[in-house]
N, C-alpha and C positions, 0 to 999 in steps of 0.2 A: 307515819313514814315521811321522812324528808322529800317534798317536792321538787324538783330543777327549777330553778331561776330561770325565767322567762328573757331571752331578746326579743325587744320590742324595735321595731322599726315605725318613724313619725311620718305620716305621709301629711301634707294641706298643700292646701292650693287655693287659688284667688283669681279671678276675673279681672281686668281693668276696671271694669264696668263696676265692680260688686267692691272694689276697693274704694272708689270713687264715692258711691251712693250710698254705702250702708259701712264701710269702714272696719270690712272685715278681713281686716291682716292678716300675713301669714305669721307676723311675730304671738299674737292674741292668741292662734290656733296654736303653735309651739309651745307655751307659758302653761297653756290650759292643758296638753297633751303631755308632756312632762309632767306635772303637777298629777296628773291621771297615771300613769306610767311607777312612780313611785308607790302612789298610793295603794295600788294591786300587787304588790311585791314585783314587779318588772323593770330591768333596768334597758333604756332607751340605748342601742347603739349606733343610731345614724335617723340622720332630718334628710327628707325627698321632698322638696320643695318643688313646685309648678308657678309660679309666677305670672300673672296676668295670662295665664292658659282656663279658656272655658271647658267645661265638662262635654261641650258637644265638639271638641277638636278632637281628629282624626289621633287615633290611639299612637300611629307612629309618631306623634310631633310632639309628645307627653315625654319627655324627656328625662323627668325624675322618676316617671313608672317603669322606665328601659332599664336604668341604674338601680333602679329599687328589684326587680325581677333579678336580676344578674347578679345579685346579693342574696337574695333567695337560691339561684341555683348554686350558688357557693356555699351554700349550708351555714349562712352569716345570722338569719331570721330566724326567729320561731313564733312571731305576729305581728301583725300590721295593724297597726292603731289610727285611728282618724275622726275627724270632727263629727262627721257626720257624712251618711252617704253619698249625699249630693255631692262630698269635697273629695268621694272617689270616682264615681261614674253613674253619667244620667241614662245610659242607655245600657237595653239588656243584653246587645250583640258584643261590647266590647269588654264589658263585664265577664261574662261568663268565655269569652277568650282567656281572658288575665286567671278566672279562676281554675279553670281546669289547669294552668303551671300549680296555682299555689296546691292545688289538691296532692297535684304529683309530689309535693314536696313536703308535706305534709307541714305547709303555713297557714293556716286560719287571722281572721282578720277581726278588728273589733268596732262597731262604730259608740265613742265614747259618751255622747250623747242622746243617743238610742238603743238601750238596752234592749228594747224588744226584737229585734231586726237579728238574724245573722242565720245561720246553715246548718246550726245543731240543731234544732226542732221544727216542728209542722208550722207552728203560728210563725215562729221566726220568719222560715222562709216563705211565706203567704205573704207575712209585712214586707217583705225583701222585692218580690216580685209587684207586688203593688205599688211600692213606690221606684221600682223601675221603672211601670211603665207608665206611671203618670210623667215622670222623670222625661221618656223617649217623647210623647206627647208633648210636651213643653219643647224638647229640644228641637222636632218637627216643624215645632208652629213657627219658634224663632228663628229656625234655618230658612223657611221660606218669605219670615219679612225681614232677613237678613240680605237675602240672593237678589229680591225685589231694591235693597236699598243698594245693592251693590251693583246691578246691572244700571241701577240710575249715576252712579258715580265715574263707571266707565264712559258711559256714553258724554258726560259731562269733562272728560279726561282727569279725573281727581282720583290722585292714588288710593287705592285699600290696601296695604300692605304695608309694612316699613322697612329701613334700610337693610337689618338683618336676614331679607327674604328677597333683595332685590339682586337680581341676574347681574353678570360683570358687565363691566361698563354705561351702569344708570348707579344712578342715586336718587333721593326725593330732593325737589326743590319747590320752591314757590315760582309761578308761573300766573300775573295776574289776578294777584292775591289769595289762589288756592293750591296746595300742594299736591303736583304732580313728579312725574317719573321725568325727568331729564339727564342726557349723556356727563356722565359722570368724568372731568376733564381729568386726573389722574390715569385711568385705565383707556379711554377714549383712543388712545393710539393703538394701546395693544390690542383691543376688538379690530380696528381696522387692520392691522396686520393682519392678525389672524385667520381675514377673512380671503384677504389678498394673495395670501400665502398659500391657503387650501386649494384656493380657485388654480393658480398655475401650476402646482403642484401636485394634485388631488392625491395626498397622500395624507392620513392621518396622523400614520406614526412621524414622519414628517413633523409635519405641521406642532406636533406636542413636543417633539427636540427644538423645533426652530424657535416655539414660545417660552420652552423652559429657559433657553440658554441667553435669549435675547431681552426677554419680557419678566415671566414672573417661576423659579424654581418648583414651585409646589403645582404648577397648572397639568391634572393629570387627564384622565379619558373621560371621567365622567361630566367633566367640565367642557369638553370638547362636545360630548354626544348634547347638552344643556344647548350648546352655543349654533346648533346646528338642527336643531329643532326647535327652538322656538320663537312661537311668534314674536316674542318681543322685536327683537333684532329687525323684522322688515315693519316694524312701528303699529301692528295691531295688537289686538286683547280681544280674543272669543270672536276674531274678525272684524271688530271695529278701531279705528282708527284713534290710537292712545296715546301713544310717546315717539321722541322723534326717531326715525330708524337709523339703522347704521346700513342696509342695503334696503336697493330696489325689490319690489315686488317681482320683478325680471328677474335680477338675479339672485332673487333668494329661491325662485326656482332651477335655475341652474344648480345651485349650491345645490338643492336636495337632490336632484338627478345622480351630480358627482357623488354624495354623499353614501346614495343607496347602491351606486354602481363599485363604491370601494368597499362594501359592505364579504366578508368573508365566507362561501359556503365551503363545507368540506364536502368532496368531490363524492360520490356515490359509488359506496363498496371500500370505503376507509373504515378501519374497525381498530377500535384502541383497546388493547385488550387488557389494561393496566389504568384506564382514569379513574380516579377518584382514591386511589390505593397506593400512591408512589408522594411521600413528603418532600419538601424542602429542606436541603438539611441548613438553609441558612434560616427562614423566617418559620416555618413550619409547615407551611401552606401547602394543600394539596396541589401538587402538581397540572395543568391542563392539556389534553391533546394537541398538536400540529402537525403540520405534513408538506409536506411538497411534491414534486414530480421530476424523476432525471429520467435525463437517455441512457438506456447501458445497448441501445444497439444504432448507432449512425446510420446504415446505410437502409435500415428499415424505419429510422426511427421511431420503434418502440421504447414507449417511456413507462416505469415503474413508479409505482409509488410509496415514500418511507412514509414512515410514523414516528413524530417524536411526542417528548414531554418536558414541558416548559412552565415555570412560576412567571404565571402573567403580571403577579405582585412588582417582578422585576423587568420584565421585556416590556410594559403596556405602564405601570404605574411608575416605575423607577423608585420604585420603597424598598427595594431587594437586593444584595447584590449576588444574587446568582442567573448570571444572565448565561448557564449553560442549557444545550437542549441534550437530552437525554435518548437514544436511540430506543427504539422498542423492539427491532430485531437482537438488541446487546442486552436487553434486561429478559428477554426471550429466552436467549440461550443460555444466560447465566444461569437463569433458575429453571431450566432443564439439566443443567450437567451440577447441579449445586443443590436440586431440592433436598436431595436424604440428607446432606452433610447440615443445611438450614434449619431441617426439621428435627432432628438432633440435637442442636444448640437450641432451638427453641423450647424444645422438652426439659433439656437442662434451668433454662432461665424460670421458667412455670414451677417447675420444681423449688428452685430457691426461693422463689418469692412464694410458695406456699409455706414451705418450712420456716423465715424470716417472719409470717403472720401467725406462727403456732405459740401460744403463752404457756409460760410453765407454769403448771397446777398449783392450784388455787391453797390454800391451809386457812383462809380468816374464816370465821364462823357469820351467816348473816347478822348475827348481832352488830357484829364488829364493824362489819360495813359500812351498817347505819349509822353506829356510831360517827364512824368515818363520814359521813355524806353529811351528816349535823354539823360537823366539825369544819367543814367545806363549806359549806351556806355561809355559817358563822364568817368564816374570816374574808368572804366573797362580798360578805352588808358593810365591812368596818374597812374594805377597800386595801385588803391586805396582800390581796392577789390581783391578777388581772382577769378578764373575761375567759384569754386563751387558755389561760392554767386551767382555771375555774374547768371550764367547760371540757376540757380532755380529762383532767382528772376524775368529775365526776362523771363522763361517759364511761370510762375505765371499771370506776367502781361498780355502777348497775349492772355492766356486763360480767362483772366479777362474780354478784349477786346473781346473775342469770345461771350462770355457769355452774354454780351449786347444785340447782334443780334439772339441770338439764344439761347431756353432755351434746354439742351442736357437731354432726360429723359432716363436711366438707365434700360433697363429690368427688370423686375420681375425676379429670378432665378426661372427654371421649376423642382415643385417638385413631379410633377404628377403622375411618374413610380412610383419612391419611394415608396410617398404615395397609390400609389394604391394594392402595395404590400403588404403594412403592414396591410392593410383593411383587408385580405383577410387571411386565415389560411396557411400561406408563411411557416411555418415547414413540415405541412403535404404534403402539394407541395412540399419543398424542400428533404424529403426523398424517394421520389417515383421518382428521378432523378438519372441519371447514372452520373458516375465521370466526363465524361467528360461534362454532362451540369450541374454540379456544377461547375465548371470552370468558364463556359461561363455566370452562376449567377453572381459568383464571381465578376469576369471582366467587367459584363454593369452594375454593383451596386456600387461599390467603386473604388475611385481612389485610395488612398494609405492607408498604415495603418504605425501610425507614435509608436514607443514605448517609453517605461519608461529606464532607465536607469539597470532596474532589470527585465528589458526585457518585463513585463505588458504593456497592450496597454494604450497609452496616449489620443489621438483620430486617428479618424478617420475620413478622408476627402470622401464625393462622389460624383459621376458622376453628 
């Protein structure tokens, strides 16, 4: 039987430390992984490189592991090859994070060097686990004459970090012939705006229009909440006295006072009964709750309070352009006077896209298949196709082969809730509910609610 041709995905990685002292490149690991890759019938289609990133840094800051995963769920992999385990991960907490994706995805991993080691058999994973945790042991022991060498370097004011991790408005410099954090003259003005501008204004969003339009386009919220917490800015590190500040110890408690007092609660007894389930029809983004408070009576004034929905991608980041808010008594009522007509065209679209996925019956004999899947291999070695052909074609053909022995029938979609709902005087019900179980209507009835460009509903998907 003709086997599938394997993508192989290259992962290495390298230390500062471990390029310096023992000159083990990521090019050396590439040459060797390749060379490996061929030799197993696998053809390589992407290098994840980690570059002077050690095995004991924090899984979010592995950069090529993020991009390498995200490839995985794109169905791009079908193994991961590597030098050796140590050049994937020293510890068994981060490890068995990463694997449970690859299981779900069904990617297996290979280390090239250590044929013993991997997840198909008992000894495998015995080796696997033992030298994890000597692996975590190591990385223990170094972390703690790590933190010891680094606590000695703060109090000494010598940077541990480099420029690509330094807060706006520092940079590294030499300072009495050793390299510290000093105010970086470039951005130096914009931090003190920034700061000046918050304080009399104590406005956020403010504050992120006045920087964007005066100072720097791209400066969004989380850059704000960075600049407004941390210790840098009043000149400590872990409370000791580091780099020069841009405020006072005085008033960088003022600032967090103002900070936390601009901070947003949504008032109690607001209930959205549509977050997480209404898109953007410009960026795709799920929609966010907001609200406010009016008067609808003067002379008692009693205030009400609406609900809307808003892409904070657009109102807070400015990456969006739909700065509309979307009512939630308007999308309430729409999809009360609108569900049977929604839920009808929804039937409709399930429907097409089932019958769009039905293939017309098969007539090759398994022979012929296999022939066929030889024939595929073949011109897949001599570069005659590319990966995508390759690989749709020959999913095509196994399932073609499947299809002979077994006819695969498709459930019925179950529209029974639905329908039984709509049988039934579901308004009169549905006002004799309190907020929060209009919610929980909401939530076991529709999946998403997809919009128009002028912010009208386009359809509607359900449960």
């Amino acid at each position: 039987m003709s086997e599938k041709i394997k993508r192989c995905a290259i992962y290495i990685r390298v230390s500062t430390s471990e390029q310096l002292m023992h000159g083990k490149s990521l090019e050396a690991q590439k040459d060797y992984l390749v060379c490996y890759a061929k030799e197993h019938g696998m053809v390589p289609v992407g290098v994840y490189a980690d570059e002077g990133k050690t095995a004991r840094k924090e899984l979010k800051k592995r950069k090529a592991i993020h991009a390498l995963l995200e490839d995985v769920k794109a169905g791009k992999i079908d193994v991961i090859l590597f030098w050796r385990l140590d050049r994937w991960f020293r510890n068994m907490s981060d490890f068995y994070k990463v694997q449970d994706i690859l299981d779900e995805y069904n990617v297996h991993w290979i280390s090239a060097s250590e044929p013993g080691i991997n997840m198909e058999t008992r000894d495998g994973r015995l080796q696997l686990n033992v030298v994890l945790s000597i692996g975590q042991n190591e990385v223990d022991t170094t972390s703690e004459r790590i933190k010891f060498v680094n606590e000695a370097s703060v109090r000494q004011g010598k940077v541990i970090f480099g420029d690509a991790n330094m807060p706006r408005g520092y940079k590294v410099g030499i300072v009495d012939g050793k390299k510290c954090m000093v105010k970086d003259p470039e951005q130096e003005e914009m931090v003190n705006a920034f700061y000046d501008y918050f304080e009399k204004h104590q406005s956020k969003q403010g504050t992120i229009r006045y920087i964007q339009r005066n100072y720097d386009p791209t400066f969004s919220y989380g850059v704000l909440r960075t600049m407004l917490s941390s210790e840098f800015y009043k000149g400590t590190y872990r409370g000791i006295p580091y780099c020069p500040p841009y405020v006072s110890e005085e008033r960088w408690g003022r600032l967090q006072k103002i900070s936390k007092r601009n901070i947003k609660h949504a008032p109690s007894g607001r209930i959205y009964y549509f977050s997480g389930m209404i898109r953007c029809p410009s960026c795709g983004q799920l929609l966010c709750g907001t609200g406010c408070k009016s008067i609808i009576n003067r002379k008692t004034g009693e205030k009400r309070d609406y609900c809307y929905y808003r892409c904070n991608r657009a109102m807070i980041d400015r990456i969006c352009t739909n700065t509309h808010r979307l009512s939630q008594n308007i999308m309430e009522n729409y999809l009360l006077g609108n569900l049977e007509q929604e839920f009808a065209a929804y039937k409709v679209r399930v429907a097409d896209i089932r019958q769009r996925k039905k293939k017309p019956p098969q007539v090759r004999t398994e022979e012929q298949i296999e022939k066929e899947l030889e024939r595929l291999n073949i011109l897949f070695q001599k570069g005659r196709v590319n990966w995508d052909y390759y690989s749709r074609e020959y999913d095509s053909l196994e399932k073609e082969k499947g299809d002979l022995k077994k006819v695969i029938v498709e459930p019925e979609p179950d529209y029974s809730f639905i329908e039984a709902l709509l049988q039934k005087d579901f308004r009169e019900i549905y006002s004799s509910l309190t907020p929060e179980n209009r919610r929980a209507f909401w939530k076991n009835t529709v999946r998403e609610i997809y919009l128009k460009p002028d912010n009208s509903v386009d359809h509607v998907d359900f449960l």
